[in-house]
C-alpha positions as CSV (number, residue, x, y, z in Angstrom):
1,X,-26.6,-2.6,7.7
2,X,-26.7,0.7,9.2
3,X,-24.6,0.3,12.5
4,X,-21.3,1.2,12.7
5,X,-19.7,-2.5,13.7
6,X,-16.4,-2.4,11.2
7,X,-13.1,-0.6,11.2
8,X,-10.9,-0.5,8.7
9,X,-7.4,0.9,9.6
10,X,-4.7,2.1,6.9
11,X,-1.3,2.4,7.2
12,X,-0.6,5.5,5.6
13,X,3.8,5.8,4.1
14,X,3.7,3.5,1.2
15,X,0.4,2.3,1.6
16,X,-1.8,5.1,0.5
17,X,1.2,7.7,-0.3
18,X,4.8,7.7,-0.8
19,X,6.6,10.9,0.7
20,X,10.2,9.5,1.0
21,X,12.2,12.6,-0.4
22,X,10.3,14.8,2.3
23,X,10.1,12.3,4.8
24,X,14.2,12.2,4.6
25,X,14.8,15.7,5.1
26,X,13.0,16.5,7.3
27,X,15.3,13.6,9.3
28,X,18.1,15.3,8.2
29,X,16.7,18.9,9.5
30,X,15.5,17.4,13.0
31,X,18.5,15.0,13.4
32,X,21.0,18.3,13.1
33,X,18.7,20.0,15.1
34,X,19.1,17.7,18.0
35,X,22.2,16.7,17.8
36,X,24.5,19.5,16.1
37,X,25.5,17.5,13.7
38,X,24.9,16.2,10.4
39,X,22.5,12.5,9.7
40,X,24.8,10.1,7.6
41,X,22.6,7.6,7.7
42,X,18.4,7.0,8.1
43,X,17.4,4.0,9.4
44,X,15.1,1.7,7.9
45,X,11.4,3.0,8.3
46,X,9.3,0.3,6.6
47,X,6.6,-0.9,9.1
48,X,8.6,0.7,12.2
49,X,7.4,3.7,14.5
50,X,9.3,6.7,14.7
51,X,10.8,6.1,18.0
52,X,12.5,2.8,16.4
53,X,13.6,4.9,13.7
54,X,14.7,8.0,15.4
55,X,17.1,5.3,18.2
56,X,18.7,3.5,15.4
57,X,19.4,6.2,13.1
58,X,20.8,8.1,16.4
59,X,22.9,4.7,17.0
60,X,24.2,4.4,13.4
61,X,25.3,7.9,13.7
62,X,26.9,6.9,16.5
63,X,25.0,9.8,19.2
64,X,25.2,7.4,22.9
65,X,21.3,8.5,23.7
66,X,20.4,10.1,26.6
67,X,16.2,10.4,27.7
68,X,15.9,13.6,26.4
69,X,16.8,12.6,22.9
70,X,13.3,11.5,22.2
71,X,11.1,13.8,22.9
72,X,13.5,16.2,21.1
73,X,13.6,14.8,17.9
74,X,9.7,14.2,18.1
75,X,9.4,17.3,18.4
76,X,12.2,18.5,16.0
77,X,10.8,15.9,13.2
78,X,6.5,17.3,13.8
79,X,8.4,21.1,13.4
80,X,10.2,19.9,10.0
81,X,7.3,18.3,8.6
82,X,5.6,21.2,9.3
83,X,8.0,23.5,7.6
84,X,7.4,21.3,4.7
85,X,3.9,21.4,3.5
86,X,4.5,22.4,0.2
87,X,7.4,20.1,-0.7
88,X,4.4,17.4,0.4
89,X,2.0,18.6,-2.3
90,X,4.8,19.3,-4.5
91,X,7.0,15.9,-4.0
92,X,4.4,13.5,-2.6
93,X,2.3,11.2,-4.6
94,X,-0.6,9.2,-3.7
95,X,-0.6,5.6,-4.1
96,X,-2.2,3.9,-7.1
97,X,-5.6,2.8,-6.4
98,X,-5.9,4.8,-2.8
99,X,-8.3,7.6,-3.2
100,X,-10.3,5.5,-5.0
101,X,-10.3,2.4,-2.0
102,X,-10.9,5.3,0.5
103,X,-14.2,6.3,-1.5
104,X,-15.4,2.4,-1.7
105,X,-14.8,1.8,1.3
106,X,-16.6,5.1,2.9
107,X,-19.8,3.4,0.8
108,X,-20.1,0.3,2.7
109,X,-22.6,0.8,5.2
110,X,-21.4,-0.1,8.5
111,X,-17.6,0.8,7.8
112,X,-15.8,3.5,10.1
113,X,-11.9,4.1,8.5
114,X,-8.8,5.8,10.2
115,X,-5.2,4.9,10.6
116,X,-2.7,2.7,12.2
117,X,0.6,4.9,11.8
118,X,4.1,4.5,13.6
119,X,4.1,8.5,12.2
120,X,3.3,10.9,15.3
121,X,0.0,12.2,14.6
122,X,0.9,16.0,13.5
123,X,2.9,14.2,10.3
124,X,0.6,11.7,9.9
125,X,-2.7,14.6,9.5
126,X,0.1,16.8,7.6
127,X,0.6,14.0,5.2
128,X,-3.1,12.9,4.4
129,X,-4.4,16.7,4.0
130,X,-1.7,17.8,2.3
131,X,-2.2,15.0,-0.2
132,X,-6.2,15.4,0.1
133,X,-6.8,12.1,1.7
134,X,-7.9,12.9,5.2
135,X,-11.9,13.3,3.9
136,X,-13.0,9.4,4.5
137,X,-10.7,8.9,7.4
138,X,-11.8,9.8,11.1
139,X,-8.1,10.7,11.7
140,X,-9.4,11.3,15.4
141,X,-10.2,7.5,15.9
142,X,-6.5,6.8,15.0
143,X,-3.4,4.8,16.6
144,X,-0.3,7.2,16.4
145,X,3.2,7.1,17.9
146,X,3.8,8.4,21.2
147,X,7.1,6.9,22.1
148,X,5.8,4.1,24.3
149,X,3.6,1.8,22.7
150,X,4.3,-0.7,19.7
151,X,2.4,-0.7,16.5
152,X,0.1,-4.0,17.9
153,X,-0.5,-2.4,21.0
154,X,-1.9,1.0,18.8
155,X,-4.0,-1.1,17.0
156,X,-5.9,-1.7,20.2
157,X,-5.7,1.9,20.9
158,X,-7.6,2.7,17.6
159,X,-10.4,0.4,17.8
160,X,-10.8,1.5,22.0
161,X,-10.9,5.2,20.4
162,X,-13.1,4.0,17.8
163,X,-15.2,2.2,19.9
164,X,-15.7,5.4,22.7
165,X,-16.1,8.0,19.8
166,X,-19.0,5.8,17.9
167,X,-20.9,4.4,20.5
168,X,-20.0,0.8,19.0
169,X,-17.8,-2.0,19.6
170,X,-14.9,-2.7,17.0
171,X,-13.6,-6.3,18.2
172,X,-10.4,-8.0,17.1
173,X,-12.5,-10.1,14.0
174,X,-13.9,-7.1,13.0
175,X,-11.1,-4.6,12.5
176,X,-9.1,-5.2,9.2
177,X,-5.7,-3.3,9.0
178,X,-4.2,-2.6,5.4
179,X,-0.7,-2.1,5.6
180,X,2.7,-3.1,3.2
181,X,5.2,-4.9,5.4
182,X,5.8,-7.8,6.8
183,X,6.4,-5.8,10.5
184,X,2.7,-4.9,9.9
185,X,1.8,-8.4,9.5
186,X,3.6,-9.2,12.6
187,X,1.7,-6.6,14.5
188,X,-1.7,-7.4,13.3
189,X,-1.2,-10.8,14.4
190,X,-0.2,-9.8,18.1
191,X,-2.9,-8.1,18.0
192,X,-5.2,-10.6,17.0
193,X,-6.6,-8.6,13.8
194,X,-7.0,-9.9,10.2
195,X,-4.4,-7.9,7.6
196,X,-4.5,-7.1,3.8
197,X,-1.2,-6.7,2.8
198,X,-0.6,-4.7,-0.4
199,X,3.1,-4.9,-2.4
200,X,3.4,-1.3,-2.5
201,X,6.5,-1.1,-0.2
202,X,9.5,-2.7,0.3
203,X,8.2,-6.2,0.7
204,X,6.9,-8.4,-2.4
205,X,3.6,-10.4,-2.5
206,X,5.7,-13.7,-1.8
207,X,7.2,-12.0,1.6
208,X,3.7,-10.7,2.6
209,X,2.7,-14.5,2.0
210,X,5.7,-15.5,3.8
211,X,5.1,-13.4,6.5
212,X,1.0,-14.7,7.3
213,X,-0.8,-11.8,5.6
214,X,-4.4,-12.8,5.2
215,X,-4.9,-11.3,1.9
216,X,-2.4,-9.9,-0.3
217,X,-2.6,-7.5,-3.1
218,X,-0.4,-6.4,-6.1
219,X,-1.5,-2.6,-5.6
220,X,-4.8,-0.9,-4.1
221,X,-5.7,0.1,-7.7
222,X,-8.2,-3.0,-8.1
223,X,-10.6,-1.5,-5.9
224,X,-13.4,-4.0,-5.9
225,X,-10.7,-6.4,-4.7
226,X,-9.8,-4.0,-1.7
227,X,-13.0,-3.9,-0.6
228,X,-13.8,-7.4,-1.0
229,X,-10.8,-8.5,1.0
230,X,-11.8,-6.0,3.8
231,X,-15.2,-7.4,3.6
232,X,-14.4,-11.2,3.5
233,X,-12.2,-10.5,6.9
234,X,-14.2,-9.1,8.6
235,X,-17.3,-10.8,7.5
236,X,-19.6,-7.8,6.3
């Protein structure tokens, strides 16, 4: 099959890397650079986009939010991150299993890849270069944060960015999104998209179940099982 008719979107913190220690200070640097004062406590991130992390952390550290607050800390957060490129190669680790899907997947004829982040898009490129991941991923085909729209309604972003930048249609039965919480089962499903969910987060194979994933995984390090899963979804 030589047309480009499949997307595969990934998920990218705790999916295919885990950069938590960098990921919390550079909160801690943006969240003192926006508001003066010092973060006492993140909010949870799993599954969530930034904006949903960057108003509850601001409400836990009791900060009464104004409109500017947002755009600030976006732009506070992308400048730390960015600051931060070598405590990413240094600190960050990829996923079992991840590099390896990526290259399986970029095999399968047919099969265009990028990402479904709630990351804003200079972190989320930061991350995946920095860790060497970005080569199989058309990062420009990608659903990103902007501080408006939910993580179900940038999955339909991706595959209309996909769809304009390839030529070919990706509809909802064939785009597969692999992801590690239940919020990104939640999301695929408003958005009418099949899911493999992988127990590399937070959530456990029995709440991925629980939650309606398609298929669910121990890890990505089985890759044949990766790429079967993204091939029985979306029928390739």
């Amino acid at each position: 099959m030589s047309t480009l008719n499949r997307l595969v979107l990934w998920n990218i913190d705790h999916t295919l890397v885990d950069v938590g220690r960098v990921t919390r200070d550079a909160y801690a640097e943006a969240f003192k650079r926006t508001t003066g004062r010092g973060l006492v406590r993140l909010a949870p991130t799993a599954g969530r986009t930034e904006s949903e992390i960057i108003f509850e952390t601001l409400a836990f550290n009791d900060i009464v939010t104004t409109d500017d607050h947002l755009p600030a800390f976006m732009a506070a957060l992308a400048d730390a991150f960015a600051a931060r490129r070598a405590d990413l190669e240094k600190h960050g680790r990829v996923l079992a299993g991840a590099r390896e899907a990526l290259a399986a997947l970029a095999r399968v004829p047919g099969v265009v890849q990028s990402v479904l982040t709630g990351s804003v898009r200079p972190n989320a490129t930061l991350k995946l270069t920095a860790l060497g991941l970005a080569d199989h991923l058309d990062l420009d085909s990608g659903g990103y944060e902007t501080g408006v729209y939910s993580k179900a309604a940038l999955l339909e972003i991706a595959r209309a960015r996909a769809a304009e930048r390839h030529g070919a249609p990706f509809p909802e039965s064939a785009t597969v999104y692999i992801a590690d919480s239940p919020r990104d089962v939640q999301a695929a499903h408003i958005a009418g998209s099949p899911i493999v969910a992988v127990a590399t987060g937070s959530a456990t194979e029995a709440e991925l179940r629980a939650a309606g994933a398609d298929t669910v995984l121990a890890t990505l390090q089985d890759t044949t099982a990766v790429v079967e899963a993204a091939a029985s979804l979306t029928r390739l």
